[in-house]
N, C-alpha and C positions, 0 to 999 in steps of 0.2 A: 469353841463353838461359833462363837464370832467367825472365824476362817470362812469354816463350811458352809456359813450362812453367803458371804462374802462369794466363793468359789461357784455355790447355786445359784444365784446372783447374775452372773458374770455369764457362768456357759447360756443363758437364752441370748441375753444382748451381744456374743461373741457370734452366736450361729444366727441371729438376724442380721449381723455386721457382717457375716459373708456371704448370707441371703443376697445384701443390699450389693456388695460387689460383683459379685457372681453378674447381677442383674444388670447393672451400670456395666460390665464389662461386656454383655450382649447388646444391651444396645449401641452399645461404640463401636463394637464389629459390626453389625450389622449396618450403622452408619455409614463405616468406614469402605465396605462392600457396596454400597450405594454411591458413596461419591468420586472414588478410583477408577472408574471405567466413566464415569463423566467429566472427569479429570482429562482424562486419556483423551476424551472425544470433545472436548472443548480446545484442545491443544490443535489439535489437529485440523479441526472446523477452523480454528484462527491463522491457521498457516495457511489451509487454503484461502481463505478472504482477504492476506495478505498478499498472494498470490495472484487472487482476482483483480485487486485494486489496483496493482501494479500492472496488470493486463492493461484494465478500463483508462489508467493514467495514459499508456504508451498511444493507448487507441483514439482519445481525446486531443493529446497533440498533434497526432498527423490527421484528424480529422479538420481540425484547422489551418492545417497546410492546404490541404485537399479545396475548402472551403474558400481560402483564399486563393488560389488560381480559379477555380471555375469563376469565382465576380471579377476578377482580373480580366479574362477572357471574354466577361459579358461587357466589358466600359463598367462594371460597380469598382471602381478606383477609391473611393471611400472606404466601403464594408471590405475593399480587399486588402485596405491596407489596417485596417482597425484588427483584422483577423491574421494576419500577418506579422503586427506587434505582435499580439498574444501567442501566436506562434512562438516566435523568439526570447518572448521573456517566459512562458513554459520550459523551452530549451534552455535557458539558461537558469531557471530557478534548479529544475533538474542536474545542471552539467555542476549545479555549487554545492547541491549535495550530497556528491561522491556516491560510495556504494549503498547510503540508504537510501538514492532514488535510485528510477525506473532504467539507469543508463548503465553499463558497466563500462568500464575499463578504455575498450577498446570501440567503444560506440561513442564515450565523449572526445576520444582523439580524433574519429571523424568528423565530429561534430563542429570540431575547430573551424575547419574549413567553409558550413554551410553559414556557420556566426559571422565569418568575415563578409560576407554579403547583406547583411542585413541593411546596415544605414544605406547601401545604396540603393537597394529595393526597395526602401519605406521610403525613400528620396524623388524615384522612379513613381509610385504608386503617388502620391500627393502631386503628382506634376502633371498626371492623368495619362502619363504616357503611355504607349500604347504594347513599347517592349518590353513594359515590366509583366506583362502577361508569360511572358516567353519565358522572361530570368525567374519569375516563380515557377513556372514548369521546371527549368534545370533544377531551380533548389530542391523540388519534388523528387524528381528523381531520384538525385545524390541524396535527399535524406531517406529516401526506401531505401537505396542502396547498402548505407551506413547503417541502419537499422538492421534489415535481413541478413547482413553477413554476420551471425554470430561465430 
């Protein structure tokens, strides 16, 4: 008699115990249905933002190139060359690191060349002369150049 008592017992706390699961296992689907396409779309949102910044970076740099020949061209031999460094050390923070900056491959082999001019255009710009206005245009050039040819 004991048993049956035992067994009667048992089957309510057995069918609340999968009451309780049952229940726990809807709300985890239903969780799980909620966070999966936020998942998905947070993946995605971040690739593009990873994307964009690598635009915003590429377009920062030559916006300082750009910046320093127009003060070059005006006599701002100071602000052209102050902009000018920053130019170069952008380019070279980028060219150091490899494929997780904004440069690839065959954009920092060109880039070699626009590097080798640098101390003498910050050389030129500090001395107030007048055809470091010109040698930042070429470097301008050649670095649009090196950029657009992907």
């Amino acid at each position: 008699m004991a048993d049956e008592e035992k067994m009667v017992e048992s089957a309510p706390r057995s069918n609340a115990m999968k009451k309780w699961l049952i229940g726990a296992s809807v709300i985890l689907l239903a969780f799980l249905l909620g966070f999966v396409p936020m998942l998905i779309s947070n993946r995605q949102l971040s690739a593009d933002l990873a994307t964009r910044d690598k635009e915003l970076r590429r377009s920062r740099i030559q916006n300082t190139l750009t910046a320093a020949t127009i003060y070059a061209r005006r006599g701002e031999y100071e602000t052209a060359r102050l902009s000018t460094s920053t130019f170069f050390t952008d380019i070279r923070a980028e060219m150091d690191k490899g494929n997780e900056g904004v440069l690839n491959e065959q954009e920092r082999i060109g880039l070699n060349r626009v590097m080798a001019e640098r101390d003498e255009i910050i050389t030129l710009l500090s001395r107030n002369d007048p055809a470091s206005a010109e040698r930042l245009s070429n470097v301008f050039v050649e670095y649009v150049g090196v950029i657009t040819n992907k």
